[in-house]
VOZA-302538 format. One record per residue: chain; x, y, z of N, C-alpha, C in turn. Coordinates in nm, 3 decimals. Atoms other than C-alpha are relative to their C-alpha. Layout:
REC nuti     n.X     n.Y     n.Z    ca.X    ca.Y    ca.Z     c.X     c.Y     c.Z
REC    A       X       Y       Z       X       Y       Z       X       Y       Z
...
END
This chain:
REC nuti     n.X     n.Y     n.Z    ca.X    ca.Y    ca.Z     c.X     c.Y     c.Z
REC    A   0.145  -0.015   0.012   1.018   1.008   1.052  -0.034   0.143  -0.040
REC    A   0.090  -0.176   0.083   0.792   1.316   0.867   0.013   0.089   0.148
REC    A   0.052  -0.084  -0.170   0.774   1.582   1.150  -0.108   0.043  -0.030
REC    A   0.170  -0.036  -0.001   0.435   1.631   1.010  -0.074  -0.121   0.100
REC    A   0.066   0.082  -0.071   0.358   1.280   1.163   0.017  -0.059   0.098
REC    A   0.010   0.040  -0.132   0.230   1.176   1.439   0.050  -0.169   0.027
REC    A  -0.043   0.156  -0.069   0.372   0.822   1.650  -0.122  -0.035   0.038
REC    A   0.093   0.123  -0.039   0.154   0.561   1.700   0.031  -0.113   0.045
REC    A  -0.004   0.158  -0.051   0.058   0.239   1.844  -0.122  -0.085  -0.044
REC    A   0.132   0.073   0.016  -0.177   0.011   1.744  -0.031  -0.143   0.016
REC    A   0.011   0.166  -0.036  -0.297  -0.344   1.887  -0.118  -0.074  -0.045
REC    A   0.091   0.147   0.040  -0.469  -0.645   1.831   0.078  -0.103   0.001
REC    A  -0.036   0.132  -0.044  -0.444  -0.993   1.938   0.115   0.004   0.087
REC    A  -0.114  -0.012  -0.095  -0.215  -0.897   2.229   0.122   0.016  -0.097
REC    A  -0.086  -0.117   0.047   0.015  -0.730   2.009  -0.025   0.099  -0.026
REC    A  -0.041  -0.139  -0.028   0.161  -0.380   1.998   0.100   0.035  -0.148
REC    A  -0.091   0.010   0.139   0.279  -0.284   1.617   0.016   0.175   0.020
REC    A  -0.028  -0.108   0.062   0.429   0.089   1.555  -0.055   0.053  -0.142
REC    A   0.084  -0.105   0.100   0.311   0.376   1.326   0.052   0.090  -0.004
REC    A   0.012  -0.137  -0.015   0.294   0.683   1.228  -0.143   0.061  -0.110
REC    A   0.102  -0.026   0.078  -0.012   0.850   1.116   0.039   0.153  -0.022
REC    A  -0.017  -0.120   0.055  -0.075   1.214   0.921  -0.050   0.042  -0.070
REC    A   0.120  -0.058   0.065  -0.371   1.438   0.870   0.051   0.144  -0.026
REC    A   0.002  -0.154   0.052  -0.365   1.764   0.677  -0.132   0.073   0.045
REC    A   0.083  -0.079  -0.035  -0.645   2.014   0.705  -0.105  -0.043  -0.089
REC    A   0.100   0.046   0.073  -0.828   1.962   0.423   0.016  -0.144  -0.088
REC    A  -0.005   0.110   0.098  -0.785   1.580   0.395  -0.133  -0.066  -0.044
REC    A   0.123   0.102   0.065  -1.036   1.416   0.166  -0.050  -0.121  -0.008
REC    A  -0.023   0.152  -0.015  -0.954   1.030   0.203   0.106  -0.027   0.085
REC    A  -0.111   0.114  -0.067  -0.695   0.821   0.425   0.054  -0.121  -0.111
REC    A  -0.062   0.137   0.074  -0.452   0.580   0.258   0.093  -0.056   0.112
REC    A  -0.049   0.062  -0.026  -0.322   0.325   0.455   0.054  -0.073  -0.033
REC    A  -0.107   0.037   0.076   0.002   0.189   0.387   0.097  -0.100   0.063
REC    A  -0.048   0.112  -0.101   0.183  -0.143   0.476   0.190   0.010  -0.057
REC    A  -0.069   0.008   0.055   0.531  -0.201   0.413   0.080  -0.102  -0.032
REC    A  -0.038   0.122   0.048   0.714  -0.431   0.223   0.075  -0.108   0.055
REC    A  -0.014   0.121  -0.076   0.878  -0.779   0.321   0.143   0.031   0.061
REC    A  -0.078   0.017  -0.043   1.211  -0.683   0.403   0.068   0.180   0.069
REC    A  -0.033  -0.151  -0.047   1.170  -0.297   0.525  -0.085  -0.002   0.146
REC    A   0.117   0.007  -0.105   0.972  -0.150   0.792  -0.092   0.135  -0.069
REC    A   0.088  -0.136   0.090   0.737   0.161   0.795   0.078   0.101   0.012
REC    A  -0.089  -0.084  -0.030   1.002   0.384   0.889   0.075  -0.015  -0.149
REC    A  -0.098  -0.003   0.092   1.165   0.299   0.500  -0.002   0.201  -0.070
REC    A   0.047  -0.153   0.067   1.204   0.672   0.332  -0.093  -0.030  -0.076
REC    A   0.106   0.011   0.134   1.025   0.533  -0.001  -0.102   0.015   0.101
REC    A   0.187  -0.022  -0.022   0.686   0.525   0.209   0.021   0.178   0.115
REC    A   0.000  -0.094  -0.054   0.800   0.821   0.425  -0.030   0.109  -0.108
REC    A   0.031  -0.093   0.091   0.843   1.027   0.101  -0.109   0.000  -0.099
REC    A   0.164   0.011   0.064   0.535   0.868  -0.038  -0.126   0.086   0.055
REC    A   0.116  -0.022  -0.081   0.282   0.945   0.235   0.070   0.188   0.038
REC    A   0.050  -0.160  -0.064   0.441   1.314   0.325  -0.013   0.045  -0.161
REC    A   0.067  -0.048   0.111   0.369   1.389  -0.065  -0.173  -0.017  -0.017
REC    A   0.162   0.046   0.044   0.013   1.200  -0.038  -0.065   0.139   0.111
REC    A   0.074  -0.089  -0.094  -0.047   1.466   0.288  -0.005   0.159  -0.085
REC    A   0.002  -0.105   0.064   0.071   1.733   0.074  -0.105   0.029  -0.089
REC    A   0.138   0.053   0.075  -0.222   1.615  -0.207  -0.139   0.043   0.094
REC    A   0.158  -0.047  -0.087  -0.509   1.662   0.112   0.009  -0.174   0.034
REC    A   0.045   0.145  -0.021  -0.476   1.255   0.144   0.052   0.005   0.185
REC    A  -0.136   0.060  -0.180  -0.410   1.146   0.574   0.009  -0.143  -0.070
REC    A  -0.125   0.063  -0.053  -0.159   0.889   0.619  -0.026  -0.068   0.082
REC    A  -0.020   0.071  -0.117  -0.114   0.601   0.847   0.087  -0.141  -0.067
REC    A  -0.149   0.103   0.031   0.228   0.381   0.819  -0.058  -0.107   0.083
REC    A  -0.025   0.097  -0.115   0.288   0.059   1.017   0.046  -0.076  -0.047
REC    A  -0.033   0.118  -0.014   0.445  -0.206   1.110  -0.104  -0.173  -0.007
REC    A   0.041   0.135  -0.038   0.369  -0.596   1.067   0.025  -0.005   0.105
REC    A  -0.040   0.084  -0.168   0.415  -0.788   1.408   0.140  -0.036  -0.027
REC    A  -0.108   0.099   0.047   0.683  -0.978   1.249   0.189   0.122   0.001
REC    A  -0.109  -0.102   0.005   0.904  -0.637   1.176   0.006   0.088   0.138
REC    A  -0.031  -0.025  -0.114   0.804  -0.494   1.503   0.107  -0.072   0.064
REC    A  -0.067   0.031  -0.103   0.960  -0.749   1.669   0.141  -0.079  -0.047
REC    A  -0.176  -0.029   0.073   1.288  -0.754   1.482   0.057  -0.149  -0.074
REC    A  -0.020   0.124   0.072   1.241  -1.101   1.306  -0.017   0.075  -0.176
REC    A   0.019  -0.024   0.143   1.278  -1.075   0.926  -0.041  -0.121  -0.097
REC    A   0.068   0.080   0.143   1.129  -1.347   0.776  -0.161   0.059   0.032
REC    A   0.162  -0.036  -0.061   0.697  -1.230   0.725  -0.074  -0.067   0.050
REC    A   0.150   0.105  -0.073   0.429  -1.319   0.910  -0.071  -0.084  -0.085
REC    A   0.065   0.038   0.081   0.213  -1.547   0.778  -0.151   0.085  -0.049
REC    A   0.091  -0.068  -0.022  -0.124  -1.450   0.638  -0.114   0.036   0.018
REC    A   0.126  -0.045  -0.108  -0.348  -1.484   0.899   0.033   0.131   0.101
REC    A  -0.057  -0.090  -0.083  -0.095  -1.272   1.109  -0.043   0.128  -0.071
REC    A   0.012  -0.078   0.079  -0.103  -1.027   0.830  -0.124   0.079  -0.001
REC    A   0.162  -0.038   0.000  -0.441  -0.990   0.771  -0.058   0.048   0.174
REC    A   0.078  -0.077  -0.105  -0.513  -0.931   1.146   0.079   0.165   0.008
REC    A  -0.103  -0.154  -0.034  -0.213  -0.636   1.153  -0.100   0.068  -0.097
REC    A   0.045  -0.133   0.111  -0.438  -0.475   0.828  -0.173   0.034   0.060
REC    A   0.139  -0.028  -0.075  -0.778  -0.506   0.981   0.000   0.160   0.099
REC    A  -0.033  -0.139  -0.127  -0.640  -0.328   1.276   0.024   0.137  -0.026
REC    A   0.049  -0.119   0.032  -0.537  -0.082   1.124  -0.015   0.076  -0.075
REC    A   0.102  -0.037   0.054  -0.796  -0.011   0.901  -0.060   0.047   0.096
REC    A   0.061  -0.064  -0.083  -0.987   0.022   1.190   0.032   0.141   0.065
REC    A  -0.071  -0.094  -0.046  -0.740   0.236   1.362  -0.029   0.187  -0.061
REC    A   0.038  -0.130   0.078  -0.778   0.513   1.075  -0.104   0.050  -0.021
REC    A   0.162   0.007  -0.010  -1.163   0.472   1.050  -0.004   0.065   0.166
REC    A  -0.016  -0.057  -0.152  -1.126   0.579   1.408   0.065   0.157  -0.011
REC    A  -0.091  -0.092  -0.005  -0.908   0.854   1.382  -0.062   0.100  -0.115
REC    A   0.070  -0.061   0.108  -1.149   0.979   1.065  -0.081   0.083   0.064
REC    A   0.184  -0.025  -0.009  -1.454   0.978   1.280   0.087   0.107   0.123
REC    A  -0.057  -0.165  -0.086  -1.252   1.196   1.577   0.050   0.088  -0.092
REC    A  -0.037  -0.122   0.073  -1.144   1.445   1.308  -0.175   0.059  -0.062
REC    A   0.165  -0.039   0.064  -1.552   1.508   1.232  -0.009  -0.070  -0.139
REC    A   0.022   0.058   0.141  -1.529   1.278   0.890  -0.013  -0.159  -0.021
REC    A   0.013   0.110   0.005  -1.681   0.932   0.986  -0.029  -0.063  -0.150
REC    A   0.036   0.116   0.166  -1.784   0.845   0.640   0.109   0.029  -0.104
REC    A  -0.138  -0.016   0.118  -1.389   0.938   0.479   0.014  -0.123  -0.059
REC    A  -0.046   0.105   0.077  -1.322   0.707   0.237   0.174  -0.062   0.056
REC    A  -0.075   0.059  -0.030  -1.050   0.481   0.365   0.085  -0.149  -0.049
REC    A  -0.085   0.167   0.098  -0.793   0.271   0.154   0.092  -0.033   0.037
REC    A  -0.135   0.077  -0.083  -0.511   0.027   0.203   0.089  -0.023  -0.132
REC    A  -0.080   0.007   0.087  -0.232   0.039   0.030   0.160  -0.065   0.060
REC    A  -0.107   0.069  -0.082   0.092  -0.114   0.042   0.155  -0.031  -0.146
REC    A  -0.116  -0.003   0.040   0.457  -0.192  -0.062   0.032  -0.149  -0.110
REC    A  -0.027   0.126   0.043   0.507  -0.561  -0.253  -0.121  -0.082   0.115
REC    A   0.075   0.116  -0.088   0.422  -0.792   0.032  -0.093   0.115   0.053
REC    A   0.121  -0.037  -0.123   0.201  -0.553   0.267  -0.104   0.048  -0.128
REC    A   0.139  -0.022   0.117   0.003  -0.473  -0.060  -0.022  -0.133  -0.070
REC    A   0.079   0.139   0.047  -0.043  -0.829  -0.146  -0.053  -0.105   0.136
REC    A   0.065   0.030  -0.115  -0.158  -0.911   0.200  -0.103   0.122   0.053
REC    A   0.113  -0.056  -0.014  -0.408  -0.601   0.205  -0.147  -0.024  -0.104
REC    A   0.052   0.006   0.080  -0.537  -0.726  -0.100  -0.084  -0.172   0.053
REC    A   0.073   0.105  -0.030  -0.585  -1.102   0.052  -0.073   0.064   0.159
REC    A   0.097  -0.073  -0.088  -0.740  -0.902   0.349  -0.131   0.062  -0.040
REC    A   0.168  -0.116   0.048  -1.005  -0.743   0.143  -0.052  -0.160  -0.072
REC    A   0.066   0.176   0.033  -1.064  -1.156  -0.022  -0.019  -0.026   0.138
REC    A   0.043   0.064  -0.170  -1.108  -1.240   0.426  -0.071   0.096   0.013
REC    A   0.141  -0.103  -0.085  -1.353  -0.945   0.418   0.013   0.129   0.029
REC    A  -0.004  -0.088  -0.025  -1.205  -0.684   0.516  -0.018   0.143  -0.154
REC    A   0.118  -0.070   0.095  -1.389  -0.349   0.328   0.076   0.142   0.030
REC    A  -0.106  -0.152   0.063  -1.139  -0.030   0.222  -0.073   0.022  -0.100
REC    A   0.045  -0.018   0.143  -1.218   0.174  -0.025  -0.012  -0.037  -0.143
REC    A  -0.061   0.021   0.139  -1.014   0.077  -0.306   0.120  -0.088   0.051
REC    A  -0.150  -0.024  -0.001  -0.635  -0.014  -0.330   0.075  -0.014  -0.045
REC    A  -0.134  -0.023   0.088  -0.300   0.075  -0.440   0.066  -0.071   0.028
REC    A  -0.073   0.102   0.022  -0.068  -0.185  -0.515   0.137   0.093  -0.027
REC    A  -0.119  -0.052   0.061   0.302  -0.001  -0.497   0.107  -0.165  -0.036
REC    A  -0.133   0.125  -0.011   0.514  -0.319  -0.635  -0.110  -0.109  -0.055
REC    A   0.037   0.140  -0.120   0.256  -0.598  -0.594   0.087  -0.111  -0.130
REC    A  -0.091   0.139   0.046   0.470  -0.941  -0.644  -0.067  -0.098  -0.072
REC    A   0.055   0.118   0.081   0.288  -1.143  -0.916   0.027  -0.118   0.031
REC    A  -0.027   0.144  -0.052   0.499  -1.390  -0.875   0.173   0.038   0.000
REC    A  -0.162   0.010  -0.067   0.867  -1.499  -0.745   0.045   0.056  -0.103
REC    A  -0.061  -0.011   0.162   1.140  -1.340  -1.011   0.040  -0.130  -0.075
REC    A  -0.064   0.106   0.038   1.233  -1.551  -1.278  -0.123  -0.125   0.009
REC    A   0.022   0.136  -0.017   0.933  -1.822  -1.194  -0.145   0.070  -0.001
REC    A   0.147  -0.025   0.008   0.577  -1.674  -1.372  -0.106  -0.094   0.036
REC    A   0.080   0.118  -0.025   0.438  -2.018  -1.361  -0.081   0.009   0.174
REC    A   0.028  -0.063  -0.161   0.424  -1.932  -0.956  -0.087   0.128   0.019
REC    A   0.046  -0.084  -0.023   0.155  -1.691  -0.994  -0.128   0.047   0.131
REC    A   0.102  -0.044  -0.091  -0.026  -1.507  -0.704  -0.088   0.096  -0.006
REC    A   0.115  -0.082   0.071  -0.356  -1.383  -0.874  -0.135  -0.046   0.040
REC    A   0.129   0.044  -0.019  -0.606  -1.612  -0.767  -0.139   0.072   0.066
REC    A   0.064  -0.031  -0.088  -0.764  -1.457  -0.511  -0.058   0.171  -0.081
REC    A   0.002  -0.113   0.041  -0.800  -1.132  -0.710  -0.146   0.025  -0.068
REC    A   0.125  -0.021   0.080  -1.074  -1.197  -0.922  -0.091   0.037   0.087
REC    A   0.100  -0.054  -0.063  -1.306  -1.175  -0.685  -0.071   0.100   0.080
REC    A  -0.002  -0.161  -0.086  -1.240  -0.814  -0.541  -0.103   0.115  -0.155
REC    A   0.123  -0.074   0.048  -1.509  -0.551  -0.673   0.015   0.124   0.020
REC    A  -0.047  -0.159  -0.054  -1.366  -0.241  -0.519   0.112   0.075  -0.071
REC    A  -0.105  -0.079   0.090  -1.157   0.013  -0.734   0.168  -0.074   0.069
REC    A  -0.126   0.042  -0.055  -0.772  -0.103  -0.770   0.083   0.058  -0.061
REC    A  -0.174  -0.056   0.115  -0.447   0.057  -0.889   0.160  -0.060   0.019
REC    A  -0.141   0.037  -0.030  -0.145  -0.120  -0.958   0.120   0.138  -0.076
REC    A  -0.101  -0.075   0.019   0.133   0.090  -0.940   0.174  -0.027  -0.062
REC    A  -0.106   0.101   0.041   0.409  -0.100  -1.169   0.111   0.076  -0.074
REC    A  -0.099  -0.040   0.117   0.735  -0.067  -1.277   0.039  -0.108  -0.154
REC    A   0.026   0.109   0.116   0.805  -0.218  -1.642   0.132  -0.063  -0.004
REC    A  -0.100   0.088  -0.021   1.148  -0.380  -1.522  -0.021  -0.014   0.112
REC    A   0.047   0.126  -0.146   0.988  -0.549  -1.203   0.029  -0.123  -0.037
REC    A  -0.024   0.182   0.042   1.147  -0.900  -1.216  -0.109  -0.101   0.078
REC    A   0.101   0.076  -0.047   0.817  -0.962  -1.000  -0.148   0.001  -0.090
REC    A   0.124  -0.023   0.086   0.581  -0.908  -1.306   0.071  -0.001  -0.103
REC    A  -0.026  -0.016   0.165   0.598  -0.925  -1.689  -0.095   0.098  -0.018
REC    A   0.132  -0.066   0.031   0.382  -0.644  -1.827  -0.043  -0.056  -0.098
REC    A   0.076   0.042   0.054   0.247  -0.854  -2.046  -0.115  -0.075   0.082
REC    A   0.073   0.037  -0.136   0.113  -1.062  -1.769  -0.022   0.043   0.076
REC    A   0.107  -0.107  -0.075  -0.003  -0.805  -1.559  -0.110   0.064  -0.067
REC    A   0.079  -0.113   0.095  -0.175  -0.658  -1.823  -0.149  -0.118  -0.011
REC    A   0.057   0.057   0.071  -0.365  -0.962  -1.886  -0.125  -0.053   0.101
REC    A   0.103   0.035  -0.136  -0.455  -1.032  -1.484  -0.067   0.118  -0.008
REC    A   0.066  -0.094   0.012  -0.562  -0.682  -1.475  -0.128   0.015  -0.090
REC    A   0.124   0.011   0.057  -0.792  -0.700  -1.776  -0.111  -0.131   0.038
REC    A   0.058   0.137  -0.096  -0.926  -1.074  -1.595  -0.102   0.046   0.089
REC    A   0.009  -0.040  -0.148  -0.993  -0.850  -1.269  -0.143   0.018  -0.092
REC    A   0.104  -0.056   0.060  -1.212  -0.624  -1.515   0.013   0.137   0.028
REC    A   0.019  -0.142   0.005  -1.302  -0.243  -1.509   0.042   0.057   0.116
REC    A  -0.029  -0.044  -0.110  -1.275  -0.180  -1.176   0.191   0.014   0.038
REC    A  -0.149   0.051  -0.048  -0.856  -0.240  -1.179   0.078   0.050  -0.134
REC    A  -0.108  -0.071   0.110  -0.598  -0.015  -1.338   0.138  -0.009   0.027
REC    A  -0.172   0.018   0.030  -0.196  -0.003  -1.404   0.001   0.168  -0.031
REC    A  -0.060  -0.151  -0.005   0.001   0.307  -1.357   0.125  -0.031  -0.031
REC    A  -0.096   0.044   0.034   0.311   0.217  -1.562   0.112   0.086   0.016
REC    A  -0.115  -0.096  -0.008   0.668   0.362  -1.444   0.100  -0.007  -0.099
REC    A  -0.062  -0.007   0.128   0.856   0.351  -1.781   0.183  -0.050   0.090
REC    A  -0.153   0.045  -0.021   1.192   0.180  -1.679   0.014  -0.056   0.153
REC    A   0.002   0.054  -0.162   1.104   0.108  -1.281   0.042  -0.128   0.053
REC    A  -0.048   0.174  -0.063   1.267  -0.216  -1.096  -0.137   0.015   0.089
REC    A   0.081   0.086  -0.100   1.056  -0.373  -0.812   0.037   0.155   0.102
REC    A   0.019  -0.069  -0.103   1.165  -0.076  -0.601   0.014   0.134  -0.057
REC    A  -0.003  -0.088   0.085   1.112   0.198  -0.890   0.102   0.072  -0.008
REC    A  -0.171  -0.079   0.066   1.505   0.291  -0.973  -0.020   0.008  -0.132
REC    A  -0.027   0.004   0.124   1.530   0.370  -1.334   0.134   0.017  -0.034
REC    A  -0.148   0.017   0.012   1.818   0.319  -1.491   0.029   0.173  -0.072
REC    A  -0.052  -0.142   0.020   2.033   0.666  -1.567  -0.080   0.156   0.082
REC    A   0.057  -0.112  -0.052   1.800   0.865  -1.335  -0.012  -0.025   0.170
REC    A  -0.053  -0.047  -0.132   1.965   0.840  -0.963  -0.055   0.065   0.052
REC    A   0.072  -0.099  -0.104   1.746   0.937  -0.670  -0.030  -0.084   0.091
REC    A  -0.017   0.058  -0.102   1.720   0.867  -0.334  -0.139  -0.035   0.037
REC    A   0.144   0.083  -0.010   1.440   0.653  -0.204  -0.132   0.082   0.044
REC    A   0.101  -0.078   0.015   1.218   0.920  -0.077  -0.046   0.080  -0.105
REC    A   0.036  -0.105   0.056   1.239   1.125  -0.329  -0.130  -0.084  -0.179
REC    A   0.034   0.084   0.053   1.129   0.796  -0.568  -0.176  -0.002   0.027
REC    A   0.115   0.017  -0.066   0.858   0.768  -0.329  -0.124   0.096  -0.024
REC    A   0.049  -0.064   0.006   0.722   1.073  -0.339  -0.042   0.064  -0.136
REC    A  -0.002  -0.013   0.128   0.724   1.073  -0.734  -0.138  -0.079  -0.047
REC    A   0.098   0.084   0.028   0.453   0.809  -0.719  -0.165   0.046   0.074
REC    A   0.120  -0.020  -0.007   0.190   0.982  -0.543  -0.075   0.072  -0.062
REC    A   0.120  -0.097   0.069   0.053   1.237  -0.771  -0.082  -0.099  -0.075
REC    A   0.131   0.060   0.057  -0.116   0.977  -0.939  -0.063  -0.108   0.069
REC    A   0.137   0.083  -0.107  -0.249   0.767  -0.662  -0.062   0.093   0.059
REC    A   0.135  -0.136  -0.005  -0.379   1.130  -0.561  -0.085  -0.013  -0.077
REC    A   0.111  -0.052   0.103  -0.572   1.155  -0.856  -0.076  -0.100  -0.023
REC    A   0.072   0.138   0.013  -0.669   0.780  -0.885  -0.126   0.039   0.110
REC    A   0.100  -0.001  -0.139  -0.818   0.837  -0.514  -0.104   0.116  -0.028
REC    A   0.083  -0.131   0.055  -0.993   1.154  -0.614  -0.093  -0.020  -0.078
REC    A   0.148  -0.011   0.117  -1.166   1.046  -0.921  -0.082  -0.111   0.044
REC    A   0.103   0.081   0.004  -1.328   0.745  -0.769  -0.112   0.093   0.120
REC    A   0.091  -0.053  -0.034  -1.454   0.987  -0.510  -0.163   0.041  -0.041
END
C-alpha cells in the first residue's frame, strides 16, 4: 500500500469492505476507484494510478467489492456491486465535506469490471461527477455480438474511456462507434498498442509504473470539466 494512504473501512448492508483513501493538500476533485474482476484494490496498477492521481492534486479512495473482501473470486452480482459503489461514493463525499470541501467534485472510476459496474450504478441513480473507464469490457473477447452498451446511452454526465487498441475486450472500431452513440459528453483516450491491462508490446514495465502512466490524462480530463 502508498504510505501516503490512509486504511479504511467502509460498510453497508452489514458488510465491512477494505480501502485505502488519499488526500493531498491542494486536492481539487476525488476519484474513486473500483477494481477489476479478478484483482483487489491493493493491485499496484491502481496503487500506481491513484499515488500519481494524488501527485496531480486529485484525493483517492481504493476498495474492495464484498465478493474480494471475502476471498471468493468469482464477482458479485450487480445489485451487490452497485451497493459497494454507492457506499463508497458516499464515503468520499464524506471525507470531502470533513476536509472543508463539501461541494468537491466526486467521480468513480474503475478497472474493467468495477468500471462497468460504476457505470451501471450511475444508470440505478447513483450521481458522480463524471467517469473514467480504465479497461471497460465491451464485451467478452472474441464474442462482439455480446455487447454491454445498453445501459450507456442514457448517462449525461462527462465520461472517459481509457482504452487500449489491443484490448481483446473492445474493437476500436466499435468503441468508437458506442462512444459517438453516447454523444458529446463521452471521450476515448487511446493507448497506442495497450492489451486489456495496458502492456505494450516491446515496452516492459511493471504494473504500477503502467498505472501511473495513465493518469496524467485523467488529470486533465477531470480538470477541464471543472
Amino acid at each position: 500500500m502508498s504510505s501516503a494512504s490512509e486504511s479504511i473501512t467502509i460498510d453497508f448492508d452489514g458488510t465491512t469492505v477494505s480501502g485505502a483513501y488519499a488526500r493531498p493538500e491542494d486536492a481539487g476533485a476525488t476519484l474513486v476507484v473500483a477494481h477489476g474482476a479478478g484483482s483487489g484494490f491493493e493491485h499496484p496498477f491502481l496503487v500506481g494510478f491513484t499515488d500519481s492521481l494524488n501527485a496531480a492534486g486529485i484525493a483517492t479512495l481504493r476498495f474492495n467489492f464484498a465478493y474480494r473482501e471475502a476471498g471468493r473470486s468469482f464477482p458479485d452480482r450487480a445489485p451487490a456491486a452497485i451497493a459497494a459503489w454507492r457506499a463508497a461514493l458516499a464515503f468520499a463525499r464524506q471525507r470531502a465535506a470533513d476536509a472543508g470541501a463539501p461541494d468537491e467534485p466526486v467521480w468513480a472510476s474503475g478497472k474493467s469490471f468495477g468500471g462497468r459496474m460504476a457505470s451501471m450504478a450511475v444508470a440505478d441513480g447513483m450521481e458522480p461527477a463524471g467517469l473514467v473507464y480504465l479497461g471497460y469490457p465491451l464485451h467478452p473477447p472474441g464474442r462482439p455480438e455480446n455487447i454491454r452498451d445498453a445501459h450507456l446511452y442514457g448517462l449525461t454526465l462527462p465520461m472517459l474511456f481509457v482504452e487500449g487498441t489491443r484490448d481483446p475486450f473492445i474493437s476500436v472500431e466499435l468503441l468508437e462507434s458506442v462512444v459517438e452513440r453516447i454523444g458529446p459528453n463521452a471521450s476515448i483516450e487511446w493507448i497506442e498498442g495497450g492489451t486489456h491491462d495496458f502492456a505494450v508490446a516491446g515496452n516492459k514495465r511493471p504494473a504500477d509504473v503502467i498505472g501511473a502512466s495513465l493518469a496524467p490524462a485523467v488529470a486533465e480530463y477531470i480538470r477541464a470539466q471543472a
